[in-house]
C-alpha positions as CSV (number, residue, x, y, z in Angstrom):
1,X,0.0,0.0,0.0
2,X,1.7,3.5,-0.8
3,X,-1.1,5.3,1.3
4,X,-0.7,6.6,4.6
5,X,-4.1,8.9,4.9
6,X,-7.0,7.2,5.9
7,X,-9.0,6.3,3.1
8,X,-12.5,3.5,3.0
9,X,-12.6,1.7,5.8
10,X,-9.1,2.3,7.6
11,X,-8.9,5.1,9.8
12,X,-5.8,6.4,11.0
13,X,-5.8,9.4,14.6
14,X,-2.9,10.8,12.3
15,X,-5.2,11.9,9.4
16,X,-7.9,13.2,10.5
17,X,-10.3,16.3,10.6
18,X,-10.6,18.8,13.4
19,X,-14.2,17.2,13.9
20,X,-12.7,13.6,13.9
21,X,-13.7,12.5,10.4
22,X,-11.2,10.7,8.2
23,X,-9.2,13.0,6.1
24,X,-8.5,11.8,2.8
25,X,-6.0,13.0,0.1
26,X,-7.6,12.9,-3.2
27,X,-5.5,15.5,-4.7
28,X,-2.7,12.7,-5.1
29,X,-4.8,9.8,-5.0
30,X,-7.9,10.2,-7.9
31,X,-6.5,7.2,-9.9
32,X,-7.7,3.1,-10.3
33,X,-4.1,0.9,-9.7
34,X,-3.1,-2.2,-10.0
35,X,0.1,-3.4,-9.0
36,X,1.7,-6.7,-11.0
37,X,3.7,-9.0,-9.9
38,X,6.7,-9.7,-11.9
39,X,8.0,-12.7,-10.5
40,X,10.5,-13.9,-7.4
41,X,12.5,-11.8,-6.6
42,X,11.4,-8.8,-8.7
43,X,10.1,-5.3,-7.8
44,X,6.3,-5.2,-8.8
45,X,5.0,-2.6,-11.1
46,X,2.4,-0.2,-10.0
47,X,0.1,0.5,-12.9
48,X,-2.4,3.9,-12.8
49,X,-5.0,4.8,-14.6
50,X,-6.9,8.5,-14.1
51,X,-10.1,9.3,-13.0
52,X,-12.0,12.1,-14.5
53,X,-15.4,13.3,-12.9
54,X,-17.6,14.7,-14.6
55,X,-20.8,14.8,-12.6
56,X,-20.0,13.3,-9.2
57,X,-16.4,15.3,-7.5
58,X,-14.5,13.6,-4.7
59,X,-15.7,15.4,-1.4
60,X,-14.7,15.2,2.2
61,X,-16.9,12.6,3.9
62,X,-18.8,13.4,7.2
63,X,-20.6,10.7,9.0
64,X,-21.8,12.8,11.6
65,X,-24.4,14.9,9.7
């Protein structure tokens, strides 16, 4: 995994809002990956590919509301 923030399910007390919430970082993360495996002994390959909202924009979640 290459991210620290939380992010779905995973909260971490080190990335979080002023009202608690999970703080996400979608400014470096709005992309689908993949990572392959190359074989034994071999670095993997992170693949990415963009995501481009139209309609629908990545916002802050808030389960309190």
């Amino acid at each position: 995994l290459n991210r620290e923030e939380s992010c779905g399910g995973h909260f971490r007390v080190e990335h979080q809002t002023e009202e608690g919430e999970a703080k996400r970082d979608d400014e470096h993360f709005v992309y689908a990956a993949v990572w392959e495996y190359k074989g034994e002994n071999e670095a993997p390959e992170l693949t990415k590919e963009p995501l481009n909202f139209e309609f629908v924009h990545p916002a802050q979640r808030n389960y309190k509301d």
